[in-house]
N, C-alpha and C positions, 0 to 999 in steps of 0.2 A: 129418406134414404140413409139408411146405416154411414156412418163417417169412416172411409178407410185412416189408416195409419199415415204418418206424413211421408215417412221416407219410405211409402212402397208405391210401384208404377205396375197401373194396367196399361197392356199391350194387345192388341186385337191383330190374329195372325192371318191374314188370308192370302191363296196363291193360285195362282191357273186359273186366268178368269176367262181366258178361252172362248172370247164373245161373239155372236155370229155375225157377220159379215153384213154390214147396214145399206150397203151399195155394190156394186156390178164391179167386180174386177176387170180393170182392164187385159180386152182380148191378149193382145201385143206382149203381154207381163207374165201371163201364164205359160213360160218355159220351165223346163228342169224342174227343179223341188218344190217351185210354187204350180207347177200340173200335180203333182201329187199331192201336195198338201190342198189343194182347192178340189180335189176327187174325194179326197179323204173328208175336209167340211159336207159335201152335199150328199157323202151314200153313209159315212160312221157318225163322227164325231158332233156333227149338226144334229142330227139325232136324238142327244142324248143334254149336249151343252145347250142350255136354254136361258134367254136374257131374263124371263120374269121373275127365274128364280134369284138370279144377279143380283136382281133390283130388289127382292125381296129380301135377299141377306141383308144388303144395303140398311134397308131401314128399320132393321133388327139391330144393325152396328150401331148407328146414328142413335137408337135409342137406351144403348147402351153405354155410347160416349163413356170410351178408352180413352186415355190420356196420349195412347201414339199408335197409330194404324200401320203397318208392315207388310207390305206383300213383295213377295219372292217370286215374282216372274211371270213369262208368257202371260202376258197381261191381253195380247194380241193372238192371229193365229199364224197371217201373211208376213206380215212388217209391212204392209202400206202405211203410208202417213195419215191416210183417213182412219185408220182403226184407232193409233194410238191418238189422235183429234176426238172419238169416240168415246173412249177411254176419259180420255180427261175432262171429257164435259158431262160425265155417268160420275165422276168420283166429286169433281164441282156441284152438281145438284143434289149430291148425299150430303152436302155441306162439310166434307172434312177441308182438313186445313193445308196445305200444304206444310206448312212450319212442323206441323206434327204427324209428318206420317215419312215413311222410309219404303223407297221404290228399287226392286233391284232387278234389272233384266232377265230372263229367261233365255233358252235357244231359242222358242219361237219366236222373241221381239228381235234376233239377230236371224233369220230364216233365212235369208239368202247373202252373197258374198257381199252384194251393195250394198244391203241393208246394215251389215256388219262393218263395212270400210264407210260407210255412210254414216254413224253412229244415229240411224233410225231413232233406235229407243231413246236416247238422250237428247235428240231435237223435238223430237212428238213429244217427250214429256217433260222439255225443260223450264216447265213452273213448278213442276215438283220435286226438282232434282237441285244441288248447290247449283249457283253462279257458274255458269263456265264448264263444268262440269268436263272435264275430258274420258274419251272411248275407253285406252288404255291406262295413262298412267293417273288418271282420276281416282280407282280405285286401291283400296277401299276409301271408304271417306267415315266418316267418327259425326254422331252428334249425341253429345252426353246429354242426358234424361234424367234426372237427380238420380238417384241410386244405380243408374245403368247407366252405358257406355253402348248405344248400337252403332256395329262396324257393318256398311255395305260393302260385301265384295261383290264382283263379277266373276261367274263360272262360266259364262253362256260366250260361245265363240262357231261361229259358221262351221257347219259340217256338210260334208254330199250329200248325196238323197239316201232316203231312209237310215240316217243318223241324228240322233240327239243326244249325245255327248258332251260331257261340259270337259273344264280344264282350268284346275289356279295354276297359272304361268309361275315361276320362282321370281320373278319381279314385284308380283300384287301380296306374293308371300313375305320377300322383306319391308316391304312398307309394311303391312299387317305388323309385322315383329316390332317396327318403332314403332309406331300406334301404339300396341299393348306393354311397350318398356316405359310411353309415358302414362301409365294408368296409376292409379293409386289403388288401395283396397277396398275404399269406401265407394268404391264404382264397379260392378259387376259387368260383366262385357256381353254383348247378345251376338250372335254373327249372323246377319241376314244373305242369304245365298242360294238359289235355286236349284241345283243340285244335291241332293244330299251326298253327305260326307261319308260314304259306306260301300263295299263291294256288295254290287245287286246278286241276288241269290242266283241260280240255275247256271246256264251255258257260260262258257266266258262269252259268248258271241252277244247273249244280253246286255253285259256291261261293255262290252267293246261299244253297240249300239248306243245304249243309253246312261251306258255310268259317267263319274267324273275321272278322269287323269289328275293329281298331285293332290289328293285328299292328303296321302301319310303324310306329306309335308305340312299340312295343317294344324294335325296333331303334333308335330317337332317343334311348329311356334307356339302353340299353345302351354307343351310340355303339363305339369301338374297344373297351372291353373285353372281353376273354375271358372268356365263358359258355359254359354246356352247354345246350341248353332239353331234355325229357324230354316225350317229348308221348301221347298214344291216337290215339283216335278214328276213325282208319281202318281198324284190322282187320290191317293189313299192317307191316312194316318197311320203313322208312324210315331213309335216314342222308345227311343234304348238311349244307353249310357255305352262311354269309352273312360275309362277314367273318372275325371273329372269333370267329364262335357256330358249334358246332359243335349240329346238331339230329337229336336220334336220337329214333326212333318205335317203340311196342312193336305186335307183333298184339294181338290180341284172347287170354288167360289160357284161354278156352273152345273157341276154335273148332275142329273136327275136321271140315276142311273137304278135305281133300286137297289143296291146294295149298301149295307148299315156303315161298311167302313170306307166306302169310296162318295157318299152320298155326299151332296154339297153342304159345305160345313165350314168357320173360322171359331178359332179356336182364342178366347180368350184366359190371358196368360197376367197373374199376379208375381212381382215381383219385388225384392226387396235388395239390399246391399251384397245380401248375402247368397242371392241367387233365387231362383225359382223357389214361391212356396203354392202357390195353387196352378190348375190347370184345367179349362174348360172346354168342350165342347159345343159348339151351336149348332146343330144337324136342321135343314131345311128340306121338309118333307112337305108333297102337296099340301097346303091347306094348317103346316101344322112346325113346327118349333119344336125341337127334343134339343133338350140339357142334358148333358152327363158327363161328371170331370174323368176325364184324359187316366186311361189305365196307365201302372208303373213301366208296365212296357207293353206294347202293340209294335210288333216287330213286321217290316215292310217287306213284301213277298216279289 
């Protein structure tokens, strides 16, 4: 195996793992959004999200061994505690590490109000999350990587039915700000986050639905610095620039939907001091593996 360089880090991107449902939802639970979301798993979304593929990416990752694993969200569809239990005993037999990989919630792992006032996604997944880890002002949280800095924030906050909306609060944004005031240069910053940081294209009523609230504030802490953001949530790939931030988007870890740019796919990511220098694709197709580095821009529709 070729010798990489000492101070660069591979980072293995994957997001929306969107897994289907291993046991019986309780009758009793399926009110309000988890009726629709549990309608939406067994006539669309079941359909299409498929575990063998899951597992197939898995041990494509595994034999690739990244130096740090990253996924951005909806790692679940409900927020039961049996999925994210599911979840982490799927990421435990792929053998990653918890010490090396960075978990950031999505809305679906906050799907309903309990499950959000509940801090669901941080109890089901607290082997792979820091000590302690708190709902709100936990975020973001820093674990430097030699030549990188990945910041987890939280975008994903409960919304009614038929919304998936994220939101950086101005509270998770000045922490972020001291965060990056104690950075040096010889550390490049990654920001893992489930939403991407962008106005969705078409209606406003699309992003009212599914955009984020306080992105520009994002860009105001960041100001000129060079950042990476890591984002989900759309299903598809994504890659544009703001500035100085270069912002890359995974599909969905599940989907086996036929299409080139939403097809299940992580995206392994070279990096160095000075920020991003390579970018890969792993696309999972029946029966078959497509490479191909990450266009300069794939812009998210």
């Amino acid at each position: 195996m070729a010798r990489r360089e000492v101070d660069t880090l591979r980072i293995a991107h994957l997001s929306d793992l969107h897994l289907p449902l291993t046991q019986s939802a309780p009758v009793w639970s399926l009110m309000g959004k988890r009726a629709l979301g549990w309608f939406n798993l067994k006539m669309l979304r079941g359909n299409t999200h498929r575990l063998d593929v899951f597992l197939a990416l898995l041990a494509d990752l595994a034999e690739q061994s990244p130096d740090v694993v990253v996924i951005t969200g909806d790692l679940v569809n409900l927020a039961y505690d049996f999925e994210f239990a599911e979840v982490a005993r799927l990421l435990e037999e792929a053998g990653l590490d918890p010490a090396r990989c960075v978990l950031v919630p999505g809305n679906h792992d906050r799907y309903t109000a309990g499950a959000d006032r509940g801090a669901a996604f941080e109890k089901g997944m607290s082997d792979w999350l820091p000590p302690g880890l708190a709902r709100r002002d936990g975020y973001p949280w820093l674990r430097k990587l030699g030549p990188i800095c990945v910041l987890a924030l939280d975008s994903a906050v409960w919304r009614g039915p038929a919304r998936a909306a994220g939101r950086l609060a101005d509270g998770q944004l000045e922490r972020l700000a001291g965060l990056l005031d104690g950075l040096d240069d010889s550390c490049h910053p990654v920001l893992a986050m489930h939403h991407p940081p962008i106005r969705l294209r078409g209606p406003a009523l699309r992003d009212y639905r599914a955009g984020l609230s306080g992105f520009e504030g994002l860009f105001r802490v960041l100001g000129r610095r060079p950042a990476t953001v890591l984002h989900g949530h759309l299903h598809r790939i994504g890659r544009s620039r703001r500035g100085a931030v270069e912002i890359l988007g995974a599909p969905s870890a599940s989907n086996d939907c036929g299409r080139s740019e939403d097809q299940a796919a992580y995206h392994l990511l070279t990096f160095s001091s000075r920020g991003l220098l390579s970018a890969q694709a792993r696309r999972f197709w029946p029966g078959r593996v497509e490479v191909q580095d990450l266009p300069d821009e794939a812009l998210l529709r």
